[in-house]
C-alpha positions in Angstrom: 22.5 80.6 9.9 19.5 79.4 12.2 17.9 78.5 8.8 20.4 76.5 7.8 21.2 74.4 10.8 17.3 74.0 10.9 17.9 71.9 7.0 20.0 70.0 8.4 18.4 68.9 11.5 15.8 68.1 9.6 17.8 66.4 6.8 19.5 64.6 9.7 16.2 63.2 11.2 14.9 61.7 7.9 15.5 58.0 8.0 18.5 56.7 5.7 16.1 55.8 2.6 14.2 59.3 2.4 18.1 60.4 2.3 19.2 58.0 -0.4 17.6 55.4 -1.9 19.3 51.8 -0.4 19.4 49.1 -3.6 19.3 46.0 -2.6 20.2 42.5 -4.4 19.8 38.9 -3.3 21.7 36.3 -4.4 20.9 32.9 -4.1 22.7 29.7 -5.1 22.6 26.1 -5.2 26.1 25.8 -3.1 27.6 25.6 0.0 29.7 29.3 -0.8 32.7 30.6 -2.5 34.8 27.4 -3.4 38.1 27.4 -2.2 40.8 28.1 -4.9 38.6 30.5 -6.9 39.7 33.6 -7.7 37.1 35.3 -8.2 33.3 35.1 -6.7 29.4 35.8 -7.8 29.0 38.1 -4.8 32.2 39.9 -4.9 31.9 40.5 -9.1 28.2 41.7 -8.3 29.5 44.3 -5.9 32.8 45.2 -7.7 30.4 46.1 -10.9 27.6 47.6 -8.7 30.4 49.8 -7.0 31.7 51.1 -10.7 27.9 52.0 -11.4 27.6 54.1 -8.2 26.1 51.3 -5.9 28.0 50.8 -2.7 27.9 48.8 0.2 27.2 50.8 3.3 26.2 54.2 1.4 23.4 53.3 -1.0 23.7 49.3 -1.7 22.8 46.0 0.3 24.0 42.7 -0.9 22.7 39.2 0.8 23.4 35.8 0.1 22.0 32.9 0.7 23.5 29.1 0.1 21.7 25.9 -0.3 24.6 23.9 1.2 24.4 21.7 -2.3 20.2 20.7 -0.5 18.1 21.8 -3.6 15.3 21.5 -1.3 16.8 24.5 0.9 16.2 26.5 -1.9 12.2 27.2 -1.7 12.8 28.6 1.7 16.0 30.5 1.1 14.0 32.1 -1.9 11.1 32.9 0.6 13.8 34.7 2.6 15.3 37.1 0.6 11.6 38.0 -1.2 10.4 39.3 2.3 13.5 41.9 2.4 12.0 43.3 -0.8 15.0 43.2 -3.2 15.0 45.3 -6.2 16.8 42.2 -7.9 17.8 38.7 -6.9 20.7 36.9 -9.0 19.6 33.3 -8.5 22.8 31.2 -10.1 21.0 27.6 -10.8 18.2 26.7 -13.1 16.6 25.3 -9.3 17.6 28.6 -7.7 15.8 30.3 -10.7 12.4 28.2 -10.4 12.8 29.1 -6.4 12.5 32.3 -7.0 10.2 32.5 -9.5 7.7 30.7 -6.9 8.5 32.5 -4.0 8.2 36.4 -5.2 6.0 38.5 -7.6 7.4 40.9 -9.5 11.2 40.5 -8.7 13.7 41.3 -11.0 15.7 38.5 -11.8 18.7 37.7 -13.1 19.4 33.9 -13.9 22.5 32.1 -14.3 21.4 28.9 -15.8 23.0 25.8 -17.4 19.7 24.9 -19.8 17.8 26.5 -22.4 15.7 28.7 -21.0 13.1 28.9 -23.6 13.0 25.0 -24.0 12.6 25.6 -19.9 9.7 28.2 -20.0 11.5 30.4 -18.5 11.7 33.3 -21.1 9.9 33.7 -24.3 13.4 34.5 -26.6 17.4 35.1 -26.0 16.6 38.3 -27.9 13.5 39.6 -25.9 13.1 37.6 -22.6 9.4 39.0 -22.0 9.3 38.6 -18.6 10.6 40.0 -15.5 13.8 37.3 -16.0 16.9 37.8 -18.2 20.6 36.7 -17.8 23.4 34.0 -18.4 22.9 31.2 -20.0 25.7 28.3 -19.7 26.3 25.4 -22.6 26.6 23.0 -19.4 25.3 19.9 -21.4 27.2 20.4 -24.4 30.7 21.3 -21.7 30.0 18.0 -20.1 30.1 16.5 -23.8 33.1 18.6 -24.6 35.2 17.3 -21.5 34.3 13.9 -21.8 35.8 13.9 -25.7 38.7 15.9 -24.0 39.6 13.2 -21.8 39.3 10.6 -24.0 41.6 12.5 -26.2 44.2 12.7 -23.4 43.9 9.1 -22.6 44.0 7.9 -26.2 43.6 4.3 -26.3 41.3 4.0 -23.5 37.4 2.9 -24.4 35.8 3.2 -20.9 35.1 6.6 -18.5 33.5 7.6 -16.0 31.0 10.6 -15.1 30.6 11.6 -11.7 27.8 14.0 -10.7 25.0 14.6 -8.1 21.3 12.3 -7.8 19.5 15.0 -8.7 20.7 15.4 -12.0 20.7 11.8 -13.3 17.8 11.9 -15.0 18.9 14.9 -17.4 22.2 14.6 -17.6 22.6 10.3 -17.5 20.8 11.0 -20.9 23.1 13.3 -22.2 26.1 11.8 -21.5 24.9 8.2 -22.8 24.4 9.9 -26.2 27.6 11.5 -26.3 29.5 8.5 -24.8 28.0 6.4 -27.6 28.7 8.9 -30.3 32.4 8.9 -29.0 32.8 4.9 -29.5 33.6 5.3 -25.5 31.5 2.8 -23.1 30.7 5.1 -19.7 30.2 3.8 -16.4 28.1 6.4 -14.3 27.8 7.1 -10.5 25.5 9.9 -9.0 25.9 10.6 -5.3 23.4 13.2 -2.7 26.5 14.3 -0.5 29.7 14.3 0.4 29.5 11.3 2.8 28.8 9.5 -1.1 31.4 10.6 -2.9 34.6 7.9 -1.7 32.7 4.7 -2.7 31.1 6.0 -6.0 35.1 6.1 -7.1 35.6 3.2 -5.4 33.0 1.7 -7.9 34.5 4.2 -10.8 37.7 2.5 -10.0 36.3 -1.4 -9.9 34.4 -0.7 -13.2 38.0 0.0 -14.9 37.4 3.5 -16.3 40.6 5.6 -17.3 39.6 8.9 -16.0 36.5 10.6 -14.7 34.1 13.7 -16.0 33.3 15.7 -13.1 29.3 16.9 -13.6 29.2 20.7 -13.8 26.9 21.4 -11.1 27.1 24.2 -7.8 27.3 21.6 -5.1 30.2 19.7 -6.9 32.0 22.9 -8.3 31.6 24.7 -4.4 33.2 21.2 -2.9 35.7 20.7 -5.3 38.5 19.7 -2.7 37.1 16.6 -1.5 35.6 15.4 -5.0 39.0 16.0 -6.4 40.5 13.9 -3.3 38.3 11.3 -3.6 39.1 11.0 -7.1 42.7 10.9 -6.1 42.7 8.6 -3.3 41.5 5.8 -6.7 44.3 7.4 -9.0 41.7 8.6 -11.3 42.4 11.7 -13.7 39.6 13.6 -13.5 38.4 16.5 -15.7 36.5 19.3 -13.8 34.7 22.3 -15.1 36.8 25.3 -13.8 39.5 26.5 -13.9 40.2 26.6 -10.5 39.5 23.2 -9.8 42.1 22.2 -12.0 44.2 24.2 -9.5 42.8 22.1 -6.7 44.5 18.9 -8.2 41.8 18.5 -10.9 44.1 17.5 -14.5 42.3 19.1 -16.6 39.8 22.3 -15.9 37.4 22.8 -19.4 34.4 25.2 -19.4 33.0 29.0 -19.8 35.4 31.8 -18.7 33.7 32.1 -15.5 35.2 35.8 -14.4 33.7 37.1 -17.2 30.4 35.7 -16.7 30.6 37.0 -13.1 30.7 40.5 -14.6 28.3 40.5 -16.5 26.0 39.5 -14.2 26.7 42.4 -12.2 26.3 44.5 -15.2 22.7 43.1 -15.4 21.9 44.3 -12.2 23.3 47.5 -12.8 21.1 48.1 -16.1 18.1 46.9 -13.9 18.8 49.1 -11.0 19.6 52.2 -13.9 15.8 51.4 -14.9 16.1 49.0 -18.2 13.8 46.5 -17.9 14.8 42.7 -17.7 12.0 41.4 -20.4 14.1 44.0 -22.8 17.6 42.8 -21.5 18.3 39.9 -24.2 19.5 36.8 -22.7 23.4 36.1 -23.1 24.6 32.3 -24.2 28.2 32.0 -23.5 30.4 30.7 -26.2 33.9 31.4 -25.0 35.7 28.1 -23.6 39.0 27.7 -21.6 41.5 24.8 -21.0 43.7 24.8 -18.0 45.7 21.4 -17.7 47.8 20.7 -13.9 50.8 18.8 -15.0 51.9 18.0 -11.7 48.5 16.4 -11.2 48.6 14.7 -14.3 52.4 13.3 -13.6 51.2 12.0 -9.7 48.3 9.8 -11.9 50.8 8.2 -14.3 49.5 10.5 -17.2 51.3 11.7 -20.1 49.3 14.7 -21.6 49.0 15.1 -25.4 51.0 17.8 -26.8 48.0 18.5 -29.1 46.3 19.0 -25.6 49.1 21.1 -24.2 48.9 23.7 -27.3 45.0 24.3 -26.8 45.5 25.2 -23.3 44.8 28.6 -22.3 46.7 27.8 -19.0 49.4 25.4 -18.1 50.3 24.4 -14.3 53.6 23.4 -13.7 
């Protein structure tokens, strides 16, 4: 008996990590936090797959996030951050977030959520075999923004000018896109790009005195994470607007078009569940989403005036009421 209460003194006085190993995971992202409306989170999917592979908060897992506020240039310093806590793994869900980290730490696992091709990017050497210490989700966020502004065009059949709203730091990428896809649609497109909220009530303002029908909303964090005042400011100028989530659609956006983002979510956190199991990310091949949904609010589109396709209607995964 003496012997064993002698274990487990000693057991007891060994610090928490000689006990059990403690994983933990950063995540860092180019927003101001969960959006409101969504359903479903990058943190809380992370931890609900962790917790399925054995990894739980308080017993053997550590989770911490860090938001950018939509300021890209937060991002270098956030990164610096989470690298001196030592994570076995950061989730960094931006292609700036990704290049953050990258700078700031070493040897880092990391798991990338990224709207851009990756290779074209330098950031891994295949989809198949990523060959680095970098592996992940890949979004089609050029060709969605593409996608949504034919959508819109459909649902406004008749009209020849649109508009795209997204965020200054972007312009340069996507302004080129989206001039190549509104030529190739016959569709003339006026375009306003904003730094912050302060921004966003006179750029629809000029949306609005430029005469387009409806507006793309850019997929990017900072608009996606903010979606109830974009989507007001777009209402206060009675302009349908098409968003990339779902659950912006639910905010008042008319139409939501892009990736199933709950899915993506998971597997995310089953990346860092391989990585923590020991697989290595430059063996992990890289994942390009292909799986697209439509959600369409009709009271939204009835309070702008908008009578919505019934070819639209049928494609919809989702249909408010």
């Amino acid at each position: 008996m003496r012997r064993l209460i002698t274990v487990i003194l000693i057991a007891l006085a060994l610090p928490a990590h000689a006990r059990e190993k403690v994983w933990r995971v950063g995540l860092l992202t180019n927003s101001s936090g969960p959006p409101a409306g969504a359903t479903t989170t990058w943190a809380g999917a992370v931890q609900e797959v962790l917790r399925q592979h054995g990894f739980e908060l308080r017993r053997n897992l550590d989770l911490v996030v860090r938001y950018s506020e939509g300021q890209a240039d937060r991002l270098a310093p956030l990164a610096l951050e989470l690298d001196a806590l030592h994570p076995d793994a950061i989730v960094a869900t931006s292609l700036e977030s990704v290049r953050a980290v990258l700078a700031a730490t070493q040897s880092t696992p990391i798991v990338m959520v990224v709207g851009g091709d990756p290779v074209a990017l330098g950031i891994v050497e295949s989809f198949a075999r990523p060959g680095g210490r970098v592996t992940g989700m890949v979004f089609r966020t050029f060709e969605g923004d593409a996608k949504r502004l034919q959508l819109l065009s459909e649902a406004i059949p008749g009209a020849r000018r649109f508009g795209y709203f997204g965020m200054s730091f972007e312009s340069a990428t996507k302004g080129e896109v989206m001039t190549r896809a509104g030529n190739e649609l016959g569709l003339a497109l006026s375009m306003r790009w904003v730094d912050g909220p302060a921004e966003y009530r006179t750029a629809f303002a000029a949306l609005r005195k430029d005469g387009v029908a409806g507006v793309v909303i850019s997929a990017n964090q900072p608009l996606s994470s903010d979606a109830s005042r974009v989507i007001a400011a777009a209402q206060a100028e009675r302009l349908p607007a098409i968003c990339e989530w779902g659950y912006m659609a639910r905010l008042g956006c008319v139409f939501g078009f892009g990736h199933d983002l709950a899915y993506a979510q998971r597997r995310v956190g089953e990346y860092v569940a391989r990585i923590f199991e020991g697989a290595n990310p430059s063996e992990l091949p890289v994942e390009e989403s292909d799986v697209w949904k439509l959600v369409i609010n009709m009271k939204a589109a009835t309070q702008m005036g908008l009578e919505v396709p019934s070819s639209l209607l049928a494609r919809a995964e989702e249909v408010i009421e």
